[in-house]
C-alpha beads as a LAMMPS data file, in Angstrom:
LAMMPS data file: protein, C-alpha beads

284 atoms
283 bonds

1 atom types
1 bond types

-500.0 500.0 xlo xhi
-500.0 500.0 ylo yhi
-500.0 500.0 zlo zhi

Masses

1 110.0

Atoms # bond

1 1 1 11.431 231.916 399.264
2 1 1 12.640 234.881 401.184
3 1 1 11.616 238.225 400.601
4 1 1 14.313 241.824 401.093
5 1 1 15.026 245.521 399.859
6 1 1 17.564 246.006 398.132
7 1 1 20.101 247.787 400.638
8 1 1 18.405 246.857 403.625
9 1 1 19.302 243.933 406.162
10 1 1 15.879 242.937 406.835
11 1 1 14.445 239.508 405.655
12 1 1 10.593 238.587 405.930
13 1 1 10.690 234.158 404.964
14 1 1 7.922 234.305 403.046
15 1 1 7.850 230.213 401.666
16 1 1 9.142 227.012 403.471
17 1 1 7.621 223.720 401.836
18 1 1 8.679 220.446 401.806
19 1 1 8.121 217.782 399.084
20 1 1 9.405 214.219 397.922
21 1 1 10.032 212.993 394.573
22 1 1 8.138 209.907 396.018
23 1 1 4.721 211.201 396.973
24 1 1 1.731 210.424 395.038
25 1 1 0.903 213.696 394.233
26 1 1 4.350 214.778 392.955
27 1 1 4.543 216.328 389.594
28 1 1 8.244 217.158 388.648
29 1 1 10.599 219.706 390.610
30 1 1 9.975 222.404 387.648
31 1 1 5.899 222.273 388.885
32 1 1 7.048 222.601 392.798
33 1 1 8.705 225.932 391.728
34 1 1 6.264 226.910 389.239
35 1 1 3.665 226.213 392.300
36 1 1 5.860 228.564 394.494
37 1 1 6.422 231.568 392.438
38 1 1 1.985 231.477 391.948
39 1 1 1.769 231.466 395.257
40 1 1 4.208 233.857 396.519
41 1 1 2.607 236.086 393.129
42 1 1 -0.823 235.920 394.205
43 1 1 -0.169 236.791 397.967
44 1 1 1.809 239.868 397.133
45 1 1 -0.717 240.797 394.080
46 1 1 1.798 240.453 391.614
47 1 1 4.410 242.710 393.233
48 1 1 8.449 242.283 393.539
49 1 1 10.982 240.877 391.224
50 1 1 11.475 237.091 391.840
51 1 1 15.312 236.466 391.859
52 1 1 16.883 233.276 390.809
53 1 1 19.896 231.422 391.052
54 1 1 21.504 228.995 388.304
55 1 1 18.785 226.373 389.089
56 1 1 16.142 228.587 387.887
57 1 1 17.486 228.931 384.342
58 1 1 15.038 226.764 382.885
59 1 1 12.668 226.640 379.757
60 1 1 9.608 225.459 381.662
61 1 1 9.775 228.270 384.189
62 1 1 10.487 231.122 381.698
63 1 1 7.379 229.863 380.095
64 1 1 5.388 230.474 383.676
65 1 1 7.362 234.305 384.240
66 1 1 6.813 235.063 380.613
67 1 1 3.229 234.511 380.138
68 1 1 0.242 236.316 381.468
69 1 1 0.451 238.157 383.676
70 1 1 4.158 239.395 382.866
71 1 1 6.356 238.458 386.406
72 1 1 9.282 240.546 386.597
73 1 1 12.830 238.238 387.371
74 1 1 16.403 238.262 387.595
75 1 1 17.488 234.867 386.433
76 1 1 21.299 234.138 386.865
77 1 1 22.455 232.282 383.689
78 1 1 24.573 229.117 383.088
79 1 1 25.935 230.067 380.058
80 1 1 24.842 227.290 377.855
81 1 1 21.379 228.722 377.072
82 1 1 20.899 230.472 373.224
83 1 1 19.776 233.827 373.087
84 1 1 18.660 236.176 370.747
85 1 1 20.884 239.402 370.149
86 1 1 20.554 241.375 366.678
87 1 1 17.867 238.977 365.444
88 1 1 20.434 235.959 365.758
89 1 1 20.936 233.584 368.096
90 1 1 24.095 233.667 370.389
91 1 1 25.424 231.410 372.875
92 1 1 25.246 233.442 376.471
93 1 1 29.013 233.051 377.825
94 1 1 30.209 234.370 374.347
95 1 1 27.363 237.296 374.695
96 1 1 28.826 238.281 378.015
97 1 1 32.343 237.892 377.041
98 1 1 31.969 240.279 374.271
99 1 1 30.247 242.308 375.996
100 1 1 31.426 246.078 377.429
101 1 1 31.738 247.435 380.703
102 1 1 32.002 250.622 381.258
103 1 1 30.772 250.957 384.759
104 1 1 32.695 249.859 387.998
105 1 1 32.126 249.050 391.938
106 1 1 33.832 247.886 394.615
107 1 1 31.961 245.580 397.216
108 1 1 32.891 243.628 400.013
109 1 1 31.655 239.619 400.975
110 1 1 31.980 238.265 403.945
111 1 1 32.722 234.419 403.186
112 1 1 33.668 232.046 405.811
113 1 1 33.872 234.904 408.462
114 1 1 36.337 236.584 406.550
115 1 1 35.921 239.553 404.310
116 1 1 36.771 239.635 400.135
117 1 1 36.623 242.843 398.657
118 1 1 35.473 242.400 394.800
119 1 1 36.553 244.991 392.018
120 1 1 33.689 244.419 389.969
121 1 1 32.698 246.043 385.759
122 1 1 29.295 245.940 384.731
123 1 1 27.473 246.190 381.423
124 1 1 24.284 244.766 379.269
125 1 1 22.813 243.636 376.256
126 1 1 19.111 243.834 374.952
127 1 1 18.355 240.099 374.520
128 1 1 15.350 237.937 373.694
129 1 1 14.672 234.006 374.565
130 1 1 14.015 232.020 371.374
131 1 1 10.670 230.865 372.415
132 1 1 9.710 234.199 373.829
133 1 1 10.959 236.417 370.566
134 1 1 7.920 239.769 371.572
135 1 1 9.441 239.791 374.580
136 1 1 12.142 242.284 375.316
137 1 1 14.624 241.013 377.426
138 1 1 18.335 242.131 379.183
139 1 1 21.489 240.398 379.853
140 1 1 23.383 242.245 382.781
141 1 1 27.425 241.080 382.366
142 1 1 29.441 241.557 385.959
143 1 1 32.889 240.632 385.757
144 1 1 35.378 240.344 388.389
145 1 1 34.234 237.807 390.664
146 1 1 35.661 235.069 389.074
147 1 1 37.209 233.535 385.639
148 1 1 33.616 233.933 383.996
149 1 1 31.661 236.588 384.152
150 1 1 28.112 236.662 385.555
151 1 1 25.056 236.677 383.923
152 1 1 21.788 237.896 384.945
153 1 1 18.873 237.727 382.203
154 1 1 16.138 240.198 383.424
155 1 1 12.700 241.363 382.421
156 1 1 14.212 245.199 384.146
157 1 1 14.411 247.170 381.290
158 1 1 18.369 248.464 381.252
159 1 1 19.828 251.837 380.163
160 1 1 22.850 253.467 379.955
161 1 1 22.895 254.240 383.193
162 1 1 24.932 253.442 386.221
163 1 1 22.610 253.576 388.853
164 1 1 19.910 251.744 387.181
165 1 1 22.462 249.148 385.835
166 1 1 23.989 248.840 389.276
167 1 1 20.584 249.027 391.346
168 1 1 19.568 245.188 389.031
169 1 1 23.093 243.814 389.868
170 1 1 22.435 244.479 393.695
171 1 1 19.317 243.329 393.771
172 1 1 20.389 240.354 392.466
173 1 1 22.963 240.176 395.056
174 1 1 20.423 240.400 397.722
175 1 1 19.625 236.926 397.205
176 1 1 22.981 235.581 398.509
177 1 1 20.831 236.604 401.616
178 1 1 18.602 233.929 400.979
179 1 1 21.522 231.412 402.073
180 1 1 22.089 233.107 405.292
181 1 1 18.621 232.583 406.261
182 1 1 18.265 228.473 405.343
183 1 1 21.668 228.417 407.151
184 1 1 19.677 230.458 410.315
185 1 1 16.955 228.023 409.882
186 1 1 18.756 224.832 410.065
187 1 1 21.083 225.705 412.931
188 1 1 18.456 228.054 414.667
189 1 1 15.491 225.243 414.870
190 1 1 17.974 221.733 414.605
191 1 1 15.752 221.424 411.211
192 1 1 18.164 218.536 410.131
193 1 1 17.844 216.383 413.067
194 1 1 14.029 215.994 413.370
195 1 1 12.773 212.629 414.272
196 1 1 9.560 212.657 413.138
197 1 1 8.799 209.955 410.851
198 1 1 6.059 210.073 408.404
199 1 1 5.880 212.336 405.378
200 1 1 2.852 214.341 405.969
201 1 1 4.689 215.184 409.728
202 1 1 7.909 216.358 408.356
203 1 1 5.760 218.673 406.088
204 1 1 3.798 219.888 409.197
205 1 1 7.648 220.714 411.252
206 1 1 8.902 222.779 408.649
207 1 1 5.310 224.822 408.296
208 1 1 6.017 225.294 411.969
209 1 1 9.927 226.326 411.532
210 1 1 8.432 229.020 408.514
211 1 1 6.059 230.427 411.397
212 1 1 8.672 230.317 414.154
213 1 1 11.380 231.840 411.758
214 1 1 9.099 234.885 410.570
215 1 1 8.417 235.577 414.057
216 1 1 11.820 236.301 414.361
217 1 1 12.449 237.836 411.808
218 1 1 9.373 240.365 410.900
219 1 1 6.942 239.987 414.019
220 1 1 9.318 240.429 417.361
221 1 1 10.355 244.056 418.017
222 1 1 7.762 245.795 415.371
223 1 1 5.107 246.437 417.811
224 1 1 4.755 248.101 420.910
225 1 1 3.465 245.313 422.258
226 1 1 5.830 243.083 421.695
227 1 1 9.012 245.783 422.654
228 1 1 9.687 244.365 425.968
229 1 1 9.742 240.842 424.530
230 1 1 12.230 241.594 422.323
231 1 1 14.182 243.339 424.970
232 1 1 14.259 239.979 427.180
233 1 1 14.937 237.417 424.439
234 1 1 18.410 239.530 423.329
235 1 1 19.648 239.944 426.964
236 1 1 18.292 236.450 427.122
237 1 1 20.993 235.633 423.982
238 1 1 23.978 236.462 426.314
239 1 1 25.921 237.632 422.802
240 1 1 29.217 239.079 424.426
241 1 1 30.583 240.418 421.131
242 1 1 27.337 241.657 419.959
243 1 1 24.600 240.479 418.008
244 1 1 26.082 240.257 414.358
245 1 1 22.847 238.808 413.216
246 1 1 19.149 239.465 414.785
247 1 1 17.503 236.871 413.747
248 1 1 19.818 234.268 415.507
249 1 1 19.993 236.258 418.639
250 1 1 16.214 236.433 419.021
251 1 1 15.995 232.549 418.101
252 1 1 18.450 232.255 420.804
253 1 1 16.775 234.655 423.060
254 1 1 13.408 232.652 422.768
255 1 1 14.956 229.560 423.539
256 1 1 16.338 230.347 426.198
257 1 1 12.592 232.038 427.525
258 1 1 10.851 228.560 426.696
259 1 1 13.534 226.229 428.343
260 1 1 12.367 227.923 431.389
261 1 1 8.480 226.333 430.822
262 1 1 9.200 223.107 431.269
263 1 1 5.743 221.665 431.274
264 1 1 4.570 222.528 427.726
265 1 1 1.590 224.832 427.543
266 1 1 -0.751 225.518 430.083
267 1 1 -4.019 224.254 430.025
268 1 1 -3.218 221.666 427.026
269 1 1 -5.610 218.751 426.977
270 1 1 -4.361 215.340 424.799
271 1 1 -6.651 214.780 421.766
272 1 1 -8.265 211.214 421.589
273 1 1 -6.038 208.945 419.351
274 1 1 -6.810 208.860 416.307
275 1 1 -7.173 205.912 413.368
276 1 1 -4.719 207.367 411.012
277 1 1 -1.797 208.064 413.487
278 1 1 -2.074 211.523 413.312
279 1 1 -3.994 214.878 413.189
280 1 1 -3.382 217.291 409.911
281 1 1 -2.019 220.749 410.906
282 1 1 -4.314 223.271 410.785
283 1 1 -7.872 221.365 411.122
284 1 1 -11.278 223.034 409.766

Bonds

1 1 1 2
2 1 2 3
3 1 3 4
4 1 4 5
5 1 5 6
6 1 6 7
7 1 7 8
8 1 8 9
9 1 9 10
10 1 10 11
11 1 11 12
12 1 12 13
13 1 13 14
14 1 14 15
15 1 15 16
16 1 16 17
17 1 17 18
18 1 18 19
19 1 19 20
20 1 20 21
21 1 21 22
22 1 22 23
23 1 23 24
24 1 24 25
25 1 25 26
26 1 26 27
27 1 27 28
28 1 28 29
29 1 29 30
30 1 30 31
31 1 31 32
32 1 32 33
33 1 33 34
34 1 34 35
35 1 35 36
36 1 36 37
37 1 37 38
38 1 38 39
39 1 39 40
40 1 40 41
41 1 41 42
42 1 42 43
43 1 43 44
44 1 44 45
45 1 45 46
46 1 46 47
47 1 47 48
48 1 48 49
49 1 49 50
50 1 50 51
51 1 51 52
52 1 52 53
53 1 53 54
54 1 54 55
55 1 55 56
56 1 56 57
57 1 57 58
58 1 58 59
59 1 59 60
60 1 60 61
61 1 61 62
62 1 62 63
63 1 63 64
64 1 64 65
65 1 65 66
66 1 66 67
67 1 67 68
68 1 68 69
69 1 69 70
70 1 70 71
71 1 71 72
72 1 72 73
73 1 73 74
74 1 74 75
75 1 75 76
76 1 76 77
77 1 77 78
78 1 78 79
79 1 79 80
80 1 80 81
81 1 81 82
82 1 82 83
83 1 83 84
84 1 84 85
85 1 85 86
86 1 86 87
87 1 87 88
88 1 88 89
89 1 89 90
90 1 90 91
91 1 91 92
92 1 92 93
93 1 93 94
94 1 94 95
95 1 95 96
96 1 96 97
97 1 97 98
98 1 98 99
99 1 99 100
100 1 100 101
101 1 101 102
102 1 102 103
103 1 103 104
104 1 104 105
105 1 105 106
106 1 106 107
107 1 107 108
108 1 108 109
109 1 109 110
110 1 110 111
111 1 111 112
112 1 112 113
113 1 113 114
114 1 114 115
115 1 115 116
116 1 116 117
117 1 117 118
118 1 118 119
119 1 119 120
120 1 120 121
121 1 121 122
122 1 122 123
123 1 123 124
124 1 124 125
125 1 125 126
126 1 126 127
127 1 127 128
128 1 128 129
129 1 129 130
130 1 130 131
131 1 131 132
132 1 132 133
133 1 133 134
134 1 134 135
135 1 135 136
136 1 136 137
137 1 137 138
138 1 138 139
139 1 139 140
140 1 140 141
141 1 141 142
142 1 142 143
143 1 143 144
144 1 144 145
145 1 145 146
146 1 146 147
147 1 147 148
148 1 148 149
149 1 149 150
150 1 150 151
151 1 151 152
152 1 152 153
153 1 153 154
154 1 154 155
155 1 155 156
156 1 156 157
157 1 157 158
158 1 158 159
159 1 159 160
160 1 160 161
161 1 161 162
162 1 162 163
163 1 163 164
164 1 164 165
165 1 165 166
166 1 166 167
167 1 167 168
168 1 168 169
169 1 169 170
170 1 170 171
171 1 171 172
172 1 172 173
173 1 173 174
174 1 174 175
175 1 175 176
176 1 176 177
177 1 177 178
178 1 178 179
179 1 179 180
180 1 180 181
181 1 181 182
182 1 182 183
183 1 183 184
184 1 184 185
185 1 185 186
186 1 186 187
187 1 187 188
188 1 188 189
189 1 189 190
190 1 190 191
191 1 191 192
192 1 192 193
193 1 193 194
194 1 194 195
195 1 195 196
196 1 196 197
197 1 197 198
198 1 198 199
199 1 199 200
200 1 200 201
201 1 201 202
202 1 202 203
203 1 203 204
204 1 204 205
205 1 205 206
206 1 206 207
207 1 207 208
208 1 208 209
209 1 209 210
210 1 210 211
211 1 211 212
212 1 212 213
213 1 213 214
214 1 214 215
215 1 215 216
216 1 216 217
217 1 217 218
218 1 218 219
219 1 219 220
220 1 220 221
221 1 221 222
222 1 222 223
223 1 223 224
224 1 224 225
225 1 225 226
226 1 226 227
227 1 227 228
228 1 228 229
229 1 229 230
230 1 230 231
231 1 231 232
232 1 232 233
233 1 233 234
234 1 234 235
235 1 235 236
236 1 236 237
237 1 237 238
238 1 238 239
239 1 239 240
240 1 240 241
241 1 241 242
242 1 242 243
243 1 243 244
244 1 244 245
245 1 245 246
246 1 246 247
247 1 247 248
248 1 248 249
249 1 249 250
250 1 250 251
251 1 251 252
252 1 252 253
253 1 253 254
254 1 254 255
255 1 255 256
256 1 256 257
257 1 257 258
258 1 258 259
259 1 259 260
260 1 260 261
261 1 261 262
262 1 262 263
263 1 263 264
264 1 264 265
265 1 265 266
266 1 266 267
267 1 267 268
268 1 268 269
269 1 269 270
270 1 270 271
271 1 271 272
272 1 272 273
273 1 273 274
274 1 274 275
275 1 275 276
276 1 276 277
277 1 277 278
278 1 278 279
279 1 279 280
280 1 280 281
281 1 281 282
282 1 282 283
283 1 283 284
């Protein structure tokens, strides 16, 4: 899970986990996300919208957002799912293809290094889920990005209204971010090509990556302490055209700084071996 504003650049990776369908202790992938969004909930006391793609369109996790306390979400739809609209229950493609859109924007998305400007018409419906009927819901209906429309079923109570309408639609948008940043992780730390080989130690490397990646993003450059740091790792990034991203010129910058220690830390002193092959993460 990444965290952003809408209309602001910044990202703050707020929750990296790995898990296996084939460890003991493994539920279903519905209670990994259901896990997440309590977590993430309860360390920001409840506040933000949590912003799904597709994959989150799901019965059991509606279930978790809907109850108590309330979550607030932006859940893009498939378009398969039954809603209710007047009382009666309505596929959600045919609910968005019916639907008007009075309201239009033009943005611009930079795919594959090249840019795709978008004429885009927005509109809504008031909605409810079937199982959920007390709770009042919206369907947000952008067309123009491709044959179907998209859907976005939110707890954000619509209006006539551009700017409110449009304000939901871009902060859904925002979490096209999220892709950048797994793509910044994965080339940025060689996340892919890892050797460790146990489990519990792959879970431990990408604890690690979340640390080293919110460093880079949040902690480097926001202090005064840490100014001249930042400074040293972006001349360190040699980026001749500029730095079109931060975060991967500071990763870069901080390699570089660390290839230049190449004894590991100072002072380091090898723990005795231990029975099970290994030490957990953080000990007590």
């Amino acid at each position: 899970m990444v965290g952003s504003e809408v209309g602001s650049s910044e990202i703050t990776p707020l929750l990296h986990q790995l898990y296996s369908q084939n460890a003991k202790d493994f539920v279903s992938e519905n209670q990994e996300m259901i896990d997440a969004v309590r977590r993430v909930s309860q360390a920001t006391d409840g506040r933000g919208i949590f912003v799904f793609d597709r994959g989150g369109d799901r019965k059991e996790l509606y279930k978790e957002l809907l109850g108590a306390p309330l979550r607030r979400f932006i859940v893009r739809q498939r378009g398969d799912r039954h809603l209710l609209y007047r009382g009666k229950p309505c596929e959600t493609l045919a609910l968005a293809q019916g639907c008007t859109t009075p309201y239009g924007e033009t943005v611009i998305k930079e795919e594959d290094a090249t840019k795709n400007a978008y004429v885009l018409h927005f509109g809504f419906r008031p909605v409810r889920l079937p199982e959920h009927p007390t709770r009042n819901l919206w369907l947000a209906v952008v067309k123009g990005f491709g044959q179907q429309p998209l859907m976005l079923l939110t707890t954000e109570a619509m209006r006539r209204c551009r700017n409110t309408l449009w304000w939901m639609v871009s902060a859904y948008m925002t979490r096209w971010r999220i892709e950048e940043t797994i793509r910044f992780i994965k080339q940025s730390y060689d996340l892919e090509d890892v050797r460790v080989l146990t489990y519990q130690r792959l879970q431990a490397i990408c604890a690690l990556v979340l640390a080293a990646s919110f460093f880079a993003a949040v902690y480097v450059g926001t202090r005064a302490k840490l100014e001249i740091l930042a400074l040293h790792v972006l001349k360190a990034a040699k980026r001749i055209f500029g730095i079109p991203v931060r975060c991967y010129a500071l990763a870069d910058g901080i390699k570089k700084v660390l290839s230049r220690a190449g004894k590991g830390i100072l002072g380091y002193k090898a723990m005795p071996s231990s029975p099970l092959g290994q030490f957990p993460l953080f000990s007590a």
